[in-house]
C-alpha positions in Angstrom: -138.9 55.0 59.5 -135.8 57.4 60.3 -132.5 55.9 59.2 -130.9 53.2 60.3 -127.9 54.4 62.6 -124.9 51.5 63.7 -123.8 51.9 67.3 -121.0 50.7 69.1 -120.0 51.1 73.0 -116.6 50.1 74.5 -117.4 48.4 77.6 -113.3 48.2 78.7 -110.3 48.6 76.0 -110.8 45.4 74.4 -114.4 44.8 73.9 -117.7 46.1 72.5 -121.0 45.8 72.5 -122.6 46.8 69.0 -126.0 47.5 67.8 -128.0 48.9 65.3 -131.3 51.6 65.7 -133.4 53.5 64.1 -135.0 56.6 66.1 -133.5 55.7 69.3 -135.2 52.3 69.2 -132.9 48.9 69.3 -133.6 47.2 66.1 -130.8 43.8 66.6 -129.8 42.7 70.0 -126.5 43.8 71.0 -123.5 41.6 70.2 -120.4 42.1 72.3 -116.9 41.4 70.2 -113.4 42.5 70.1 -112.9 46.5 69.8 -110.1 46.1 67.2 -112.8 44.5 65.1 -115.5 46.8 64.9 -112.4 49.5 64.4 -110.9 47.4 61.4 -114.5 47.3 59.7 -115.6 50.6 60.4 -112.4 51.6 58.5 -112.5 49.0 55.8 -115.9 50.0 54.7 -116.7 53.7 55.3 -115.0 56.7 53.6 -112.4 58.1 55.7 -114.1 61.5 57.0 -117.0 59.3 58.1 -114.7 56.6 60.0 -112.4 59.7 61.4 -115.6 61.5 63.0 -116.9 58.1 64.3 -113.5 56.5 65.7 -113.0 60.2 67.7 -116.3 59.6 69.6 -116.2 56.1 69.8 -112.5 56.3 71.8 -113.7 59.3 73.7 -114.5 57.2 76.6 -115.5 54.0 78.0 -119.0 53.0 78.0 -119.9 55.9 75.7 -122.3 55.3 72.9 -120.7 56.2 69.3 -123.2 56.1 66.4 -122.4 56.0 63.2 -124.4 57.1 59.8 -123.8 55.6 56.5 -125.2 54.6 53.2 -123.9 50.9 54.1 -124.7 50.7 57.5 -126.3 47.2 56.7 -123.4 46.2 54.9 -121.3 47.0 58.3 -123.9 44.9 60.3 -123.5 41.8 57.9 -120.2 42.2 58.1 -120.3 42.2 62.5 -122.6 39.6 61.8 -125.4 41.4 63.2 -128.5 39.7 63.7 -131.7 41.6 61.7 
């Protein structure tokens, strides 16, 4: 198993879908919430240089595909209330 990698799409300026994977595999079905929340938690619960690199590529763009790599990625998903 590769490492569990949390990824988040805006799909307009308001919402998201989020998901997590592991090798380019889905591994939760995507959940679609507000943009400001995956934003707040993101930042709440990752160091800063890890939020600052993921919040650049996740507002590059809509419908882009941000990932983001952490020792708590599971701790992010319980908090999105991401479904295992």
């Amino acid at each position: 198993m590769g490492s569990i990698t949390f990824y988040a799409k805006q799909i307009n300026h308001g919402q998201s879908d989020i998901w997590l994977g592991d090798d380019g595999k889905e591994l939760t079905p995507k959940r679609r919430l507000a943009t400001n929340e995956v934003v707040n938690v993101t930042r709440r619960l990752c160091t800063p240089e890890v939020f600052q690199a993921f919040y650049a590529e996740y507002h590059k763009a809509i419908d882009r595909v941000a990932d983001l790599k952490a020792p708590n990625v599971e701790e992010i998903a319980a908090e999105l209330r991401l479904k295992t």
